[in-house]
C-alpha positions in Angstrom: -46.3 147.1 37.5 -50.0 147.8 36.2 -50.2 147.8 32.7 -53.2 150.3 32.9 -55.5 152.7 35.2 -58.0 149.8 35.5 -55.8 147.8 36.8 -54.8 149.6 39.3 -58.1 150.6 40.4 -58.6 146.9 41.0 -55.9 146.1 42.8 -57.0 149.1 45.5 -60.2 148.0 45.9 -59.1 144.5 46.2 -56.5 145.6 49.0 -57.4 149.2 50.1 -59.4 147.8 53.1 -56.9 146.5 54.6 -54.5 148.9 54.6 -56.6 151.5 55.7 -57.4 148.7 59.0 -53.8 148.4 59.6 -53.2 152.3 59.6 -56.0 153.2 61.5 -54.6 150.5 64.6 -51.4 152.2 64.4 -53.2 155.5 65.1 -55.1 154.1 67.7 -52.4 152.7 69.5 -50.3 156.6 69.4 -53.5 157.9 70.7 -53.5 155.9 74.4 -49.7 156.3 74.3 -49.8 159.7 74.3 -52.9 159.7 77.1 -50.9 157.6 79.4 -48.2 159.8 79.3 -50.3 163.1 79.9 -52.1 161.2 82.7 -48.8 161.0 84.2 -47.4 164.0 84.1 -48.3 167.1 87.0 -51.3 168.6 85.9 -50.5 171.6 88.6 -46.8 171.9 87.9 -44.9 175.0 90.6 -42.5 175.2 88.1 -40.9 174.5 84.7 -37.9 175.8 85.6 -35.5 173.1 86.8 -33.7 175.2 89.0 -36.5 176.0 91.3 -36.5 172.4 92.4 -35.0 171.6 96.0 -32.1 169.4 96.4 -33.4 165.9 95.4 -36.1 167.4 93.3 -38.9 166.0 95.1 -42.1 168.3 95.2 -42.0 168.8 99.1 -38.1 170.5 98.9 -39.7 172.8 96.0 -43.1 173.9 98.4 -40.2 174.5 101.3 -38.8 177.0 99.4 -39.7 181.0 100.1 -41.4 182.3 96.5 -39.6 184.5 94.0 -39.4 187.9 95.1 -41.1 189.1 91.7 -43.7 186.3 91.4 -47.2 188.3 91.8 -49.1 185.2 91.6 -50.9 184.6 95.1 -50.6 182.0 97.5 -52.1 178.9 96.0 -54.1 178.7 99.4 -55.8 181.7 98.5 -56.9 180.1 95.4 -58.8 177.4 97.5 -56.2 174.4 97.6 -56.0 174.6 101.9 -57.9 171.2 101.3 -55.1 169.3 99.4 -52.4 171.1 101.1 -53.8 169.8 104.2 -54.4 166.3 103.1 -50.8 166.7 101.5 -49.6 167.7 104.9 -51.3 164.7 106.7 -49.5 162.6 104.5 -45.5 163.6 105.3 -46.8 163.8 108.8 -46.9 159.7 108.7 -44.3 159.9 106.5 -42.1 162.1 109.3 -44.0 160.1 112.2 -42.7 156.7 110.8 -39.2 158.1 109.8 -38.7 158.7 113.7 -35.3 157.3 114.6 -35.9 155.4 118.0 -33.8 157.1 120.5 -33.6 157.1 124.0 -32.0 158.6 127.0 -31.8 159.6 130.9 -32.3 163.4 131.4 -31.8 162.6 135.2 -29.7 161.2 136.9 -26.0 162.7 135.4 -23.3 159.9 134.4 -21.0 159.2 136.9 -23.2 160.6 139.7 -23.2 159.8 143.3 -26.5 160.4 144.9 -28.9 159.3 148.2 -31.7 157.2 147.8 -34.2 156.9 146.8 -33.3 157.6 142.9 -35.4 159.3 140.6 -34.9 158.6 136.6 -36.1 161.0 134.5 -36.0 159.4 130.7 -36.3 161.1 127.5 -37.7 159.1 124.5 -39.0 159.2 120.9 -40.2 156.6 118.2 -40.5 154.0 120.6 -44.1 152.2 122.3 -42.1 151.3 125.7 -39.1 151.9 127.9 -37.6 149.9 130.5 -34.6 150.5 133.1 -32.4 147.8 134.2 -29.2 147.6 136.9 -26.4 145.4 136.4 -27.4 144.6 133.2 -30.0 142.1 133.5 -32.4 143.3 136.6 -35.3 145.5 136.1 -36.0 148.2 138.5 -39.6 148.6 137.3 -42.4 147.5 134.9 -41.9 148.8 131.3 -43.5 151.8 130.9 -45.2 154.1 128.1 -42.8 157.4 128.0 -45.7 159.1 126.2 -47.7 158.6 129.7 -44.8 159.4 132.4 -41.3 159.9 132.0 -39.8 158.9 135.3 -39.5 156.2 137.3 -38.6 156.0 141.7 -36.1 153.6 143.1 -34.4 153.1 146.1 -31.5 150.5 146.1 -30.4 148.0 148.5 -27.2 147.7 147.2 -25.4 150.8 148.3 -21.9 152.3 148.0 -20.3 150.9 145.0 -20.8 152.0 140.9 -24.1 150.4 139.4 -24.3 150.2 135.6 -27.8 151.1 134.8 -29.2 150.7 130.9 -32.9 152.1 129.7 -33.9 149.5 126.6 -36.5 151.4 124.6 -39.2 148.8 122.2 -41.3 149.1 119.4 -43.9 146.4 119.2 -41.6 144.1 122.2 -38.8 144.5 119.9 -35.7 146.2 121.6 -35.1 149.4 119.1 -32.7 151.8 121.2 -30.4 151.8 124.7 -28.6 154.4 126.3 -26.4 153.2 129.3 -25.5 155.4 132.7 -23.3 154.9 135.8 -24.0 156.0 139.3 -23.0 155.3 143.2 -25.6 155.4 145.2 -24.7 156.2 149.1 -25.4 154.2 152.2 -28.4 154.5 153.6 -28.7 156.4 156.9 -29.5 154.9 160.0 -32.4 156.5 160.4 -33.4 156.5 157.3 -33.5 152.4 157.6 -35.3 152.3 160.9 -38.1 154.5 159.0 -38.6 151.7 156.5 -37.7 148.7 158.1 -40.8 149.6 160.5 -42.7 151.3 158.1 -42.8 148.1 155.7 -43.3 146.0 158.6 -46.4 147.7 160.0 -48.3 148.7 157.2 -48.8 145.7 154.8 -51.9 146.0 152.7 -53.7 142.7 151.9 -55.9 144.0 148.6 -52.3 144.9 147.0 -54.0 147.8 145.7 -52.2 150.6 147.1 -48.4 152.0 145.8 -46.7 151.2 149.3 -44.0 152.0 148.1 -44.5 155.1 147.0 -46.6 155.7 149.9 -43.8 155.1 152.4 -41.1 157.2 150.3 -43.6 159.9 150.5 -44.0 159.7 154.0 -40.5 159.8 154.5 -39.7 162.5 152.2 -42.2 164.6 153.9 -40.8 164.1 157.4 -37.5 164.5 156.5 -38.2 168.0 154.9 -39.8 169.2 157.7 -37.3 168.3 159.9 -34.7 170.3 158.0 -36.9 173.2 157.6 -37.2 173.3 161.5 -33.4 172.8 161.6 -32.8 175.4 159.5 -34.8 177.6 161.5 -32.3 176.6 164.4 -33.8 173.6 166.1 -31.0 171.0 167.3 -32.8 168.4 166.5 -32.1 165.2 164.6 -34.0 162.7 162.3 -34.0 159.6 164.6 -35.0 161.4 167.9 -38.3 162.6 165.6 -38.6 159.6 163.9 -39.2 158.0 167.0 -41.4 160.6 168.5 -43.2 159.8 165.8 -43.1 155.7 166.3 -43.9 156.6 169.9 -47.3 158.1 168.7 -48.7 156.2 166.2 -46.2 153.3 165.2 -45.6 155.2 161.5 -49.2 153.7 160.5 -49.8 155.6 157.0 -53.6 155.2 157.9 -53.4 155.8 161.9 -56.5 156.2 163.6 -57.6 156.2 167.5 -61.1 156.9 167.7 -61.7 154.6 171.0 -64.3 156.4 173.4 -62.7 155.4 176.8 -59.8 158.1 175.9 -62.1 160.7 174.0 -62.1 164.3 176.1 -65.1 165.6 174.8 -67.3 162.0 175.5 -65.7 159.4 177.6 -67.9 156.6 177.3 -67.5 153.0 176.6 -69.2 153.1 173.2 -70.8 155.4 171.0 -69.1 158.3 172.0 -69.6 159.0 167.8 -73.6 160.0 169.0 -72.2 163.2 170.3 -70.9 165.3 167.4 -68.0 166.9 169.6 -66.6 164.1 170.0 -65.2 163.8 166.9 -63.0 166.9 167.6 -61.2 164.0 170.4 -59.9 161.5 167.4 -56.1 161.1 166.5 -55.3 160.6 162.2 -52.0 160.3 160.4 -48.6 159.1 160.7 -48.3 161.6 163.6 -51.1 161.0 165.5 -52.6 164.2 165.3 -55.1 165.1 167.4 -58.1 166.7 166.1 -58.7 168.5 169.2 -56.1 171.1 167.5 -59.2 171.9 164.9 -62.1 172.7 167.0 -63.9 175.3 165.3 -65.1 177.2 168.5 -62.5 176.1 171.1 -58.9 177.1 171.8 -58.5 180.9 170.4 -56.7 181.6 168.0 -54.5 178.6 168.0 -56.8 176.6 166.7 -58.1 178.9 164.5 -54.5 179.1 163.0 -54.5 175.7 162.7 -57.8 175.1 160.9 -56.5 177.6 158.2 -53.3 175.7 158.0 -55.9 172.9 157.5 -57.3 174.3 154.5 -53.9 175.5 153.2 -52.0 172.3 153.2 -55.4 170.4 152.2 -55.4 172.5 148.8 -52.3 172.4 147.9 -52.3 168.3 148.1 -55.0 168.4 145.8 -58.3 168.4 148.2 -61.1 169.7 148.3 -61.6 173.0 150.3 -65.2 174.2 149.1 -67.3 174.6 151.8 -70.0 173.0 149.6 -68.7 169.9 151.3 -70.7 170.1 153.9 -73.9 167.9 153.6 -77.2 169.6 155.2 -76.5 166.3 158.0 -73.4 167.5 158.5 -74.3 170.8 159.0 -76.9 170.4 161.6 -74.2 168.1 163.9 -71.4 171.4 163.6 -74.7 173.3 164.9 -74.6 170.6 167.7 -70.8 172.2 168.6 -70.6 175.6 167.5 -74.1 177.2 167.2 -73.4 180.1 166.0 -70.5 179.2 163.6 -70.3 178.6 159.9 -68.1 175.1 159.3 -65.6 174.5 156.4 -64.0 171.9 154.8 -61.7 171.4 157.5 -65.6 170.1 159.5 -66.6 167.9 156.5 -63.2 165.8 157.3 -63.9 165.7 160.7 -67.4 165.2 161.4 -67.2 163.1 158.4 -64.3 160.4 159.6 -67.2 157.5 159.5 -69.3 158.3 156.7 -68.5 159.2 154.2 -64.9 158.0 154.4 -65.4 155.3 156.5 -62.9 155.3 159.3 -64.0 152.8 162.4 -65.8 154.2 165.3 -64.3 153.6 168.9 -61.0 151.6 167.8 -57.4 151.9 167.3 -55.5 151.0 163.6 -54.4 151.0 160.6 -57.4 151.9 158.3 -55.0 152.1 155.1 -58.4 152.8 152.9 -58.3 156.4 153.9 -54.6 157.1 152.8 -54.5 159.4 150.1 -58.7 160.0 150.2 -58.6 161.8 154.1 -56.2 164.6 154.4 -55.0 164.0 157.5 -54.1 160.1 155.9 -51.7 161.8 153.3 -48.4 163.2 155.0 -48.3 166.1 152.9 -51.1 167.2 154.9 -50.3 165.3 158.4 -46.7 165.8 159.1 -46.4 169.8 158.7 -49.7 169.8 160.6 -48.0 167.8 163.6 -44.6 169.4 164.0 -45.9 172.4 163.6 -46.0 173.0 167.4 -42.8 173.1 167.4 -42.2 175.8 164.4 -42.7 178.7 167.0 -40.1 178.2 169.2 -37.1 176.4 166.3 -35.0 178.8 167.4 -34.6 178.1 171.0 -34.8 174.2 170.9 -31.2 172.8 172.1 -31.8 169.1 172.1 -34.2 166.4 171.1 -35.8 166.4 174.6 -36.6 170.0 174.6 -38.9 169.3 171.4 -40.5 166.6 172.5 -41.2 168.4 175.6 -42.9 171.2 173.3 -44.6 168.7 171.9 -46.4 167.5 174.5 -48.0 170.9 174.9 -50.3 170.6 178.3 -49.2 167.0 178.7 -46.4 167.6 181.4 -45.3 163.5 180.8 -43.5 165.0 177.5 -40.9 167.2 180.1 -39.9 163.6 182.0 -36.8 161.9 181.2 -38.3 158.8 181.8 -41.1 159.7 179.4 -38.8 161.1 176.9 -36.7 157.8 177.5 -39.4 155.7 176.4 -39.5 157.7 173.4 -36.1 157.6 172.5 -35.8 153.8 172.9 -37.6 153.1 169.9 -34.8 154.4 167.8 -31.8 154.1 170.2 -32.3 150.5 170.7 -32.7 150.1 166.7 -29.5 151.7 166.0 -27.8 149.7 168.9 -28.9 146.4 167.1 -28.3 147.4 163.6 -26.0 150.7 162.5 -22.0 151.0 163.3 
């Protein structure tokens, strides 16, 4: 092609540029090729061994598995990464978090079950923000409700005797995600049971709609009813409507009752004021039973009232109140000086001499003072009604009839051993079940 060496030396110099441009580009363009790729690739690789891999070959199945039995190398912890393995770990914890399937389910009540009211569900739930329990399909028995914050849910239905078909419908963001679906029979209502919460609802309404009347009044009814049995157990003959309306008898099932009026107080009859004398505040009646706290005096009545004060204290911890002696405020402690000089008070005086201030409870009337339920022991039945049938714990055994107990319970009031007394008592209930149960 060149007829001599000159030629060719022209023709390079002419063209060698070029080429030496287009070369270097191509070299160039290997060079970030080959970085890409590096940048890629695991630059802390577990293995190169295909086989130690887990089943999809993802890195999380190949940190799962144990180490080789003959791999000296130490724990890659040890070598300082905790901090990525952590952050690494934080990351499949969303990753597991959001995979949740949304289920849910009722622990309690069994399928198929036939139970008394009131009905406690239990529900078990995951991977949802809300569940909700409905009867027949389309009524709700309740607000929705977080199942991360409470799990169960009270009920008592009207509609007794016959299969309900209940569902739980569990939500993500208002969304319905999961369902479960149960069965159950719920059993008629007792009488007595009815006559509890037909006057219970009537008599305590409370205008602020602040308070859980309803789970005020199955508490209260619980209570009484599991004190009844415990004294039947014990071999009283007694039954739940005679007691039910010993109770209406005394303080009209008023889950705040109070009588603090002056012209019946023992320790200070007087029109008014009776408060100005600090023993009479051992003369007031609290609680769904009327109790008198007469029953508490700290330097009267022996070792009855003694028994009862520590009974006090007993039942008064174990609903969750305060029994510290600390209570006592240095005012308070100079008015218990007033009664029992050379005493020492206790909690169970702070309730008492403190019924008006601090917890507010009107001086020289007769109500409902619903403020106090749940904040004043003797306002919460877990405190009240053990307190007020426990007169009659003593003697279980020998009690025949319903007019033998109420005659106990009258203690030195010898109206309580009259049948005309006890008549009055009775009616409450016997003329309720006349007008209302087969």
């Amino acid at each position: 092609m060149w007829n001599s060496r000159e030629k060719r030396l022209q023709y390079f110099c002419r063209h060698g540029t070029n080429m030496f441009r287009q070369i270097s580009k191509k070299i160039y363009l290997i060079i970030i090729v080959l970085a890409a790729v590096l940048a890629c690739s695991d630059p802390d690789p577990i293995s190169e061994d295909p086989s130690d891999t887990g089943p999809d070959g993802s890195a999380e199945d190949v940190l799962s598995d144990p180490p080789d039995a003959t791999d000296s190398t130490p724990d890659a912890d040890a070598d300082g990464d905790a901090a990525a393995d952590a952050d690494a770990g934080a990351e499949g914890d969303d990753v597991e978090d959001a995979s949740i399937e949304p289920q849910v389910a009722f622990a309690e009540p069994a399928d198929e079950a036939v139970l008394d009211n009131p009905i406690t569900f239990q529900i078990e739930a995951s991977g949802v923000d809300e569940v909700e329990i409905f009867a027949d399909e389309t009524y709700s028995l309740g607000p929705a409700f977080d199942p991360d914050e409470e799990d169960e849910l009270l009920y008592r239905f009207a509609g007794t005797g016959f299969a309900r078909p209940l569902h739980v419908e569990g939500r993500v963001d208002g969304e319905k995600v999961a369902r479960a679906d149960l069965t159950i029979t719920v059993n008629h209502d007792s009488c007595a049971d009815t006559f509890f919460i037909t006057e219970f609802d009537d008599i305590n309404v409370d205008p602020s709609g602040e308070l859980d009347m309803f789970n005020i009044r199955e508490s209260s009814l619980a209570a009484i009813k599991d004190e009844i049995e415990t004294l039947q157990s014990c071999g009283a003959d007694i039954t739940l409507g005679a007691m039910l309306s010993l109770l209406m008898w005394e303080a009209a099932f008023r889950a705040g009752s109070y009588n603090t009026r002056c012209n019946e107080n023992s320790y200070h009859n007087t029109e008014s004021d009776c408060d100005e004398v600090a023993e009479a505040l051992y003369s007031y009646q609290f609680g769904i039973g009327g109790m008198h706290t007469s029953n508490f005096h700290p330097c009267k009545g022996g070792s009855y009232t003694q028994g009862m004060r520590d009974l006090f204290m007993d039942l008064a911890d174990q609903a969750g109140y305060s029994t510290d002696a600390d209570l006592m405020t240095e005012q308070l402690t100079e008015r218990f000086h007033e009664v029992c000089p050379n005493d020492s008070p206790t909690a169970v005086d702070y309730y008492l001499l403190g019924a008006h201030d601090p917890f507010g409870i009107p001086k020289n009337d007769n109500g409902n003072y619903l403020e106090a339920v749940g904040v004043h022991p003797l306002m919460d039945t877990a405190v009240s009604v053990p307190l007020t049938f426990n007169i009659l714990h003593g003697q279980c055994d020998t009690i025949d009839d319903d007019r033998e107990a109420i005659a106990i319970w009258g203690g030195g009031d010898e109206r309580y051993a009259t049948q005309e007394h006890q008549d009055s008592i009775l009616s409450h209930y016997n003329n309720f079940q006349a007008a209302n149960c087969d």
